[in-house]
Structure formats: structure tokens, C-alpha cells
C-alpha positions as CSV (number, residue, x, y, z in Angstrom):
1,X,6.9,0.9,-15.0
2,X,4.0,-1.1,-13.4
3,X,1.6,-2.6,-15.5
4,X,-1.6,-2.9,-15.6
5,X,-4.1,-1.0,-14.0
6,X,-4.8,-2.2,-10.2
7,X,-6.6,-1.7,-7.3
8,X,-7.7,0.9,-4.8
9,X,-4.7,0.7,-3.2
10,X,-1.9,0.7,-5.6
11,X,-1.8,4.9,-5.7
12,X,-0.1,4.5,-2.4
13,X,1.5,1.3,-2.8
14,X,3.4,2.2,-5.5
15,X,4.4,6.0,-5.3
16,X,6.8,7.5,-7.3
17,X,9.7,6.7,-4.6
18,X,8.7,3.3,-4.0
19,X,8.9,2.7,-7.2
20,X,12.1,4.3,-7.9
21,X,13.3,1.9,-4.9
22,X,12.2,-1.3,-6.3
23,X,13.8,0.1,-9.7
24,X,17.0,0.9,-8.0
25,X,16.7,-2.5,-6.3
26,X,16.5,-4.0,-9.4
27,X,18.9,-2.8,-11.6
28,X,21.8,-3.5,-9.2
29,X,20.3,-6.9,-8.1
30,X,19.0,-8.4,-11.2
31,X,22.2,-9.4,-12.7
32,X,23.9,-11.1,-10.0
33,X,20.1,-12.9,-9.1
34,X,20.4,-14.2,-12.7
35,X,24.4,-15.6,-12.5
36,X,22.4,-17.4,-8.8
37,X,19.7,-19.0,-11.1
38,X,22.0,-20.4,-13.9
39,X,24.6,-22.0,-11.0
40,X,21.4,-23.8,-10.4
41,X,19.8,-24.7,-13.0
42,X,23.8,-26.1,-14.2
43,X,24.0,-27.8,-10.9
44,X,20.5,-29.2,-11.2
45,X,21.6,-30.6,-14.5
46,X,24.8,-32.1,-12.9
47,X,23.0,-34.0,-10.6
48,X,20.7,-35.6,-12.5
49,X,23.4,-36.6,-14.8
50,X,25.1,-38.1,-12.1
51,X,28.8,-36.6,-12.0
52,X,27.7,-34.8,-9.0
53,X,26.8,-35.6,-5.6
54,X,25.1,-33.7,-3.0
55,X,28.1,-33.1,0.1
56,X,29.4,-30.7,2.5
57,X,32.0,-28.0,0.1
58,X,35.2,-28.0,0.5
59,X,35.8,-24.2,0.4
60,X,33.6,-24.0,3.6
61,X,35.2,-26.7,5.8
62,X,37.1,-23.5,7.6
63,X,33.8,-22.6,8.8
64,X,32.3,-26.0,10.0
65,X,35.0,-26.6,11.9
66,X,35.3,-23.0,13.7
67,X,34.1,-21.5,16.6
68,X,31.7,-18.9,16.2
69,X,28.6,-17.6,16.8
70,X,25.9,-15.2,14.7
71,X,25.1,-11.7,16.3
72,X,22.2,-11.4,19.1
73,X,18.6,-11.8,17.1
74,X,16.2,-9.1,18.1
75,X,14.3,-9.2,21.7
76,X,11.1,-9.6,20.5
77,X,11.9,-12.7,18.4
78,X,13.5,-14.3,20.9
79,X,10.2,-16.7,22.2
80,X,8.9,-18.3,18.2
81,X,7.6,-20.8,20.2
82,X,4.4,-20.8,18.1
83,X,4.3,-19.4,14.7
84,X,1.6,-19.4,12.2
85,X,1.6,-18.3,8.1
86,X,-0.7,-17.3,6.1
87,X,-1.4,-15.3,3.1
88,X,-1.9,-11.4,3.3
89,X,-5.4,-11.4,2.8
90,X,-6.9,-8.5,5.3
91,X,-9.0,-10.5,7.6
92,X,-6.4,-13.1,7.7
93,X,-3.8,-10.6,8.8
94,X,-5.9,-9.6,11.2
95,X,-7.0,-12.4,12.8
96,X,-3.0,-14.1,12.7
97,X,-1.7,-11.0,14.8
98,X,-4.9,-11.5,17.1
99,X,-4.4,-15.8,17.6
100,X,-1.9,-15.4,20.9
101,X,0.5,-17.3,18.5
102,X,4.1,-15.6,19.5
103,X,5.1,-15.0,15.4
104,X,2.7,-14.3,12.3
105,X,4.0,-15.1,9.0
106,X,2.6,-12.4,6.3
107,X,3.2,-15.2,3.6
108,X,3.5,-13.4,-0.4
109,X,4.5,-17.0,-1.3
110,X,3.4,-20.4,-1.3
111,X,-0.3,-19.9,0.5
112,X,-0.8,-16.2,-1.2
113,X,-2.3,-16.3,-5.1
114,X,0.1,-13.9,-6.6
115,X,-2.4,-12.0,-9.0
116,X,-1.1,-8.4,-9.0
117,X,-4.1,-7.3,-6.9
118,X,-3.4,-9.6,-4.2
119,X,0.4,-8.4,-4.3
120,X,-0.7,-5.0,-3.9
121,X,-3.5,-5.2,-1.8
122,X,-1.2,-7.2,1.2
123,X,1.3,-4.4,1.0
124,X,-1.6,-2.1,1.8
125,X,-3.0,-4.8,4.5
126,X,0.6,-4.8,6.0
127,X,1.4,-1.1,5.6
128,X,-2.4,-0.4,7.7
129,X,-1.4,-3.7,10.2
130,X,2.6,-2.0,11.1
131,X,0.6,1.3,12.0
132,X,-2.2,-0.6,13.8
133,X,-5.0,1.0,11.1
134,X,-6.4,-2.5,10.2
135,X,-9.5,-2.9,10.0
136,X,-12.4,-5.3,8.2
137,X,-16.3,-5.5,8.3
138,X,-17.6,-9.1,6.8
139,X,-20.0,-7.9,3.8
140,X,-22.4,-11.1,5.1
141,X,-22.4,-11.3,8.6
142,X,-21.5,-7.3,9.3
143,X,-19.3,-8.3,11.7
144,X,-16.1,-5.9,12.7
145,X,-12.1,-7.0,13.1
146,X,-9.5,-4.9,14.2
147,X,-6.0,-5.6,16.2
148,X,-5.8,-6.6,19.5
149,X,-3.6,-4.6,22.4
150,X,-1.6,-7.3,21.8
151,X,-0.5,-8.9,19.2
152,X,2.1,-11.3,17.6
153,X,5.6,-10.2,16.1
154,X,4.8,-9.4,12.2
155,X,7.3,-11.7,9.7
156,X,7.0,-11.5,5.9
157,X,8.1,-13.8,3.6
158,X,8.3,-12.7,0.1
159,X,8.6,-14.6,-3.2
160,X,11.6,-17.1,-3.8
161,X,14.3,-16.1,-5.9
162,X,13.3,-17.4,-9.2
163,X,10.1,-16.1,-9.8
164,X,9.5,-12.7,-11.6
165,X,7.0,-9.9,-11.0
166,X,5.8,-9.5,-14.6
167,X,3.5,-6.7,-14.0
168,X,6.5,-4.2,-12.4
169,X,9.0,-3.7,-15.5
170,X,12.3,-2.4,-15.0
171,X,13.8,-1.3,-18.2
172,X,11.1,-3.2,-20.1
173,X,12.1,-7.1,-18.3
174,X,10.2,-8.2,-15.3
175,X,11.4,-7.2,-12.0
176,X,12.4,-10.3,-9.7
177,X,9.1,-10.8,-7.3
178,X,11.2,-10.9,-3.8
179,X,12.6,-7.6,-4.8
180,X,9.3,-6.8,-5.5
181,X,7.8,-7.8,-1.8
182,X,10.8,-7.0,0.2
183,X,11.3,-3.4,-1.3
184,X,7.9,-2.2,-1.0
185,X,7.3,-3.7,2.7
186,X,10.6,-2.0,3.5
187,X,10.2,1.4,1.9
188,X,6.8,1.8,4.0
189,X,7.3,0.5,7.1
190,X,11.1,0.2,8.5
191,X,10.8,3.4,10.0
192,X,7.5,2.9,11.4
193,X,8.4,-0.3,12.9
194,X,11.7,1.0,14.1
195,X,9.6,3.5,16.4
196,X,7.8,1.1,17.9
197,X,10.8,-0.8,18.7
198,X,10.6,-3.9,16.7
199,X,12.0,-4.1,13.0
200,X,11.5,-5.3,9.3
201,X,11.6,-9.5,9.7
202,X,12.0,-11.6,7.1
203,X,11.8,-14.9,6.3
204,X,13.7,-16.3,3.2
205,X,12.2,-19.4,1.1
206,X,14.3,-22.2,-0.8
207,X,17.6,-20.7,-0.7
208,X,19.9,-23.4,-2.3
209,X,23.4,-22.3,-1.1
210,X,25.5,-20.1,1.1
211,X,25.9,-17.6,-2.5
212,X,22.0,-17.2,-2.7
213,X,22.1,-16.3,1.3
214,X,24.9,-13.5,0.5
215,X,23.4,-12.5,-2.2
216,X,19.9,-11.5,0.2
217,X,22.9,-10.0,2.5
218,X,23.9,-7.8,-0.2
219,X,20.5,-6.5,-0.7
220,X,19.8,-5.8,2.8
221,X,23.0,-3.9,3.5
């Protein structure tokens, strides 16, 4: 259930299978996201207490000391030389693909103010940006922004792992936020971005160990 009334944009933000998504999302992720944030919170505690120290683990020393190497990353990501954030205001989306920077940001994080109209409103601004609909006209000045022919390689970061979205309920408790932000930019736009042979990128904040990091695995596959 999504509480409470928002914008213009939320009848197609939030359709009934988006939201079923983000509720499926939920309800298989929630639990083990909650297990995450008490390891921390209990390892937080140890440190301060002193009868822990911060170190390499010893389960993982297989790892470190093999040879290996991740899979190929994707062709347009390849050149990050320069890569800019901001929030997911429309203008600002607009003008971040346009800047000649190689890699845009889309930031529901740290630089975005997460009232539930701005959460909903930057799906829509990213939903229009993927299909190259964006537009904006300045109410002062009058003056028109849309995309350029070309433009930088769209990344989204959504919220860290231990805030909540309270206005999205999922069996009447809060819905974690990046399930929130990752789900719906998904559900609109993998298969639109697939066409036009890029992909859904993300970028994943404050991760605090190689559990959290499988844990975003698990949702993704």
C-alpha cells in the first residue's frame, strides 16, 4: 500500500505491477536486509567497546590470495573518466546527461531530499530521460531543455540499506527505500534500456561487508 496521496506522476509510477514488484521485492528481501542491519549495529557496538578491531577476515584469505578476475563490465561504461551526481530533479537530469561528462549519477540519496514527491517525481524524470521524452520549460525565464544527440551513460544510485520508505507499506511495515528506488527504475526501464543497447546501472552506497554486497547480488539475480 502506498501512502499518502502524491503527485501528478505517481498514477504511472506506481501501477498495480510495479507495485506488486516492489511488494514481491520486499517480502523476500526484507528479512535477510534486517539479519544485515543487526550484524551491524552488533559489530558497531563491538568496536566501540574495544574487543574488536577493524582487519582483513579470515574466512576470505582464500580469495585475497587467488587469482581471479570479475566478468567484462559493459562497453559503454568502459571510459568513467568523468562522472558527475546529482539529484533527480528534471532540469538537473537533463542538464547532467547534456554536460559531455562520460557518466551521470541519478543520485535518490545523499544530494536528493527524499519527500515522497521527490521519490516519485525522479522515477518519472528517469522513466521520460531512458526514452529520451525529457523535457523542462523555466516558469521565469521561459526558456526550453531537452536531451542532447548525445548524451552521458545514465547510473542510479538508490537509498542505502538502512533507511526505510515509510510511505510504501508492505504488509503494514515500511518497505526498505533501495528496494524502493531499485525496483521501480527497474520495472520501467530495463527493457527499454536493453533496446537501446545499454542496461540498468547502479551504484551501491555504504555497503559495510562482502554479506551486504551478496545480499544486493541476491536481489539482482
Amino acid at each position: 500500500m502506498a501512502q499518502p496521496a502524491a503527485p501528478a506522476d505517481l498514477a504511472r509510477v506506481l501501477t498495480p505491477e510495479a507495485r506488486a514488484f516492489i511488494e514481491d521485492l520486499t517480502r523476500r528481501f526484507r528479512a535477510p536486509l534486517k539479519e544485515l542491519l543487526a550484524a551491524r549495529a552488533a559489530r558497531q557496538a563491538r568496536l566501540d567497546a574495544g574487543t574488536e578491531k577493524l582487519d582483513f577476515l579470515v574466512e576470505t584469505a582464500e580469495i585475497r590470495a587467488g587469482h581471479w578476475k570479475v566478468s567484462p563490465i559493459p562497453a559503454d561504461l568502459l571510459d568513467r573518466r568523468v562522472e558527475i551526481t546529482g539529484p533527480v530533479d528534471r532540469k538537473m537530469v537533463i542538464n547532467a546527461l547534456n554536460s559531455g561528462a562520460q557518466v551521470f549519477m541519478a543520485d535518490f540519496e545523499d544530494s536528493l531530499a527524499p519527500t515522497w514527491e521527490n521519490v516519485i517525481a525522479g522515477q518519472a524524470n528517469l522513466m521520460d530521460a531512458v526514452r529520451r521524452k525529457i523535457d523542462y520549460v523555466d516558469p521565469t525565464s521561459g526558456k526550453s531543455y531537452r536531451l542532447d544527440k548525445k548524451i552521458a551513460v545514465l547510473l542510479v544510485r538508490p537509498r542505502g540499506l538502512h533507511l526505510d520508505e515509510r510511505h510504501f507499506l508492505v504488509d503494514g511495515s515500511p518497505a526498505p527505500a533501495p528496494l524502493v528506488d531499485f525496483g521501480l527504475y527497474l520495472f520501467h526501464n530495463a527493457k527499454e534500456l536493453l533496446a537501446r543497447k545499454t542496461g540498468p546501472y547502479y551504484y551501491l552506497p555504504k555497503l559495510q561487508g562482502h554479506h551486504e554486497a551478496r545480499w544486493w547480488n541476491d536481489v539482482m539475480t
